[in-house]
C-alpha angles and dihedrals in degrees: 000000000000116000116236094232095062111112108237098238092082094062083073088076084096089033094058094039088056091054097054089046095053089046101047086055093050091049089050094053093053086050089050092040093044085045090053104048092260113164117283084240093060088048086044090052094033086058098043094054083048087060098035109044106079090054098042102045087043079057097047100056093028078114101056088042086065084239127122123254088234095049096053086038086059088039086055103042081051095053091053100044114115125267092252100051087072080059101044085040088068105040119112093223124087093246114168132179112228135185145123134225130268084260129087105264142158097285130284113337126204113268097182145350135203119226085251085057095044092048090055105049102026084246134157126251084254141352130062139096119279088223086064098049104040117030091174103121091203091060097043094052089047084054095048100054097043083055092052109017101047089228134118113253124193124197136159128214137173127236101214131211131105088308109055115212123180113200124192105218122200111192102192116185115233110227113232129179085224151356123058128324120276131205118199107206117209122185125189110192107232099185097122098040086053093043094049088053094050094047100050087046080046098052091044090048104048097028092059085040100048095044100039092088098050095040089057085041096062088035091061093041089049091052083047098057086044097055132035097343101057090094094043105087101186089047081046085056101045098043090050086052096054083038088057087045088052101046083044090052092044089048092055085048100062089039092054095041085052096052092048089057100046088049095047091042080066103032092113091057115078117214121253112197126084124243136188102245085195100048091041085057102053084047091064082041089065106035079059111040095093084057082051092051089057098042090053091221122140121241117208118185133203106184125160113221113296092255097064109064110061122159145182103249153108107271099215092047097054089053097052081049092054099046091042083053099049090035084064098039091048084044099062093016086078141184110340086008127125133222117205118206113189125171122200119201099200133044154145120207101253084049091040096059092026104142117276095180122044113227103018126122113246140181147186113241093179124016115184129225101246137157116251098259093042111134125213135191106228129209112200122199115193134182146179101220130123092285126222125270125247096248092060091044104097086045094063096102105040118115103270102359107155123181112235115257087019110093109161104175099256137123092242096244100096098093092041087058081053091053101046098036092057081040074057092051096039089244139118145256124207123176121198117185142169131191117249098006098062133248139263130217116203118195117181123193118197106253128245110236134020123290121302 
């Protein structure tokens, strides 16, 4: 007696030894017929059943073997499949076999893809046009000529979206006595490496840039002191005063400049850990309320218990996030003014950028790619400056970008950290302002754990 709990795909042993044996008769009848001078069509057909048997008579009783067609139909595919596609399977490497028939068609078509190359492109195992895979010209023309040519063709191309990756593909042609041509397709993904290469032009750019006016602000109070001031002692005081500012500016600079390429070095990697949004913001709250003090602005707070608003995230970076954030908001608030700082422990997107001022332009400055029931914690920095006008709105997160009339004092990177840091989370990052009245920045983190 069979035991319920046995799973029914064991019941196609019989079914499987049937169809050998089936196709091991049929196989035997083509050798006898051929042997014996029988017409090439009865070999042809005698041949045929051999090879097809198995499949078709597993097919044929899946039914009675309680599994579905489409399963044996995978199983099957699986069991015929050539010795190398278990080792391209397991490479780590999108590797895909392309080719096309002798026949006019509509361009090369995937042969076969490994499990890295159907991950990629959302692609089947097999089946499909190259064309609508890959868009890239450049790749297309490099398979191309490897399949007609004979010759191996290199290209590179970049799958867009929030994350950049830049991937180097060799398409090498397989030599075959006969049939039609094959392409393997090989991709090695180059993100670091490029973005290696952009960070360190990058450094050098904006580090030259950014301390070339400092450092032609302490050479021209040195000459002073040298010359005419060395005997002045109030001018000696004030210019050592505006010396210290600019070493000290110089100093957050580097600092800054530091802390950007360590984040971006790491940009492709998403954090792990989870972190209390609310508790990582009254940590920054703390850290600044002495620059509060002396600023003489008013922080107001709106923070859930500490238990309800756990994220995915690096700790040390979200906070980095949270006291860039309020730096900015106690900077343009001013004098008299008040800085609001609200988390919120549940959200979805469209809850999560809903409009907090009637009336201010807003826009969004990351958004992430999430799926529709995805659920985010939200920090909310708010302030009652002057507020920033529309058009400077998509610059705000641009290295060094400063508004005009609003010099706060910073390195203006302080905005370009926030935006790589939540790109880092997967999250995303809004800004709403209106002149006159201040401006909010909203950053979401996707949340650890379901919804509450």
């Amino acid at each position: 007696m069979s035991r319920p709990d046995v799973p029914a795909r064991r019941g196609l042993g019989p079914v499987t030894a049937l169809g050998a044996a089936a196709s091991a008769g049929a196989l035997l009848l083509a050798l006898l017929a051929w042997r014996y001078g029988a017409p090439a069509g009865a070999v042809l057909v005698g041949a045929v059943l051999a090879l097809a048997g198995p499949a078709a008579l597993a097919l044929g009783l899946a039914g009675v073997a309680g599994r579905p067609v489409r399963e044996v139909q995978a199983d099957a595919a699986e069991a015929a499949a050539p010795p190398y596609a278990l080792v391209l399977e397991n490479l780590p490497d999108p590797v895909i076999l392309a080719g096309r028939s002798r026949d006019d068609g509509p361009g090369p078509r995937v042969l076969f893809a490994n499990a890295a190359a159907r991950e990629l492109f959302r692609l089947p195992r097999q089946g499909g046009v190259m064309a609508a895979v890959i868009r890239t010209p450049a790749v297309l023309e490099a398979l191309e000529h490897a399949l007609s040519g004979g010759a191996e063709a290199e290209a590179e191309f970049e799958e867009g979206g929030a994350l950049d990756r830049t991937w180097r593909v060799v398409a090498r042609p397989l030599a075959a006595a006969e049939g039609p041509p094959r392409v393997l397709v090989w991709m090695r993904d180059e993100t670091d490496a490029r973005r290696n290469e952009r960070m360190r032009a990058d450094f050098l750019a904006n580090a030259s840039h950014e301390l070339r006016t400092p450092l032609a602000s302490l050479s021209g109070f040195v000459e002073t002191l040298r010359g005419h001031a060395r005997d002045d002692p109030a001018a000696r005081d004030r210019f050592l005063g505006i010396m210290a500012q600019q070493a000290e500016r110089m100093s957050r600079l580097i600092d800054d400049l530091l802390s950007l390429s360590r984040i971006e070095l790491n940009e492709h990697i998403a954090p792990s850990g989870e972190v209390d949004l609310a508790a990582t913001a009254m940590d920054a709250l703390d850290a600044l309320g002495p620059l509060a003090r002396e600023r003489g602005v008013e922080i107001r707070t709106l923070l859930p218990g500490r238990d309800l608003a756990l994220v995915i995230g690096d700790r040390d970076q979200i906070v980095q996030v949270a006291q860039n954030l309020i730096v900015n908001a106690l900077k343009y608030a001013g004098g008299g003014g008040c800085v609001e700082v609200e988390v919120e422990p549940e959200a979805s997107v469209e809850e999560a950028i809903a409009p907090r001022r009637p009336g201010a332009a807003r826009l969004s400055l990351l958004a992430p790619a999430h799926a529709s029931d995805a659920r985010y914690g939200v920090l909310r920095v708010s302030d009652t400056g002057r507020g920033i006008a529309r058009q400077h709105l998509p610059r705000l997160s641009e290295r060094f970008y400063r508004v005009e009339g609003q010099t706060g004092g910073g390195t203006g990177l302080g905005l370009a950290i926030v935006k790589h840091i939540v790109n880092r989370h997967r999250g995303g990052l809004m800004v709403e302002s209106l002149e006159g009245e201040g401006t909010t920045f909203t950053a979401y983190f996707p949340l650890a754990r379901g919804p509450a």
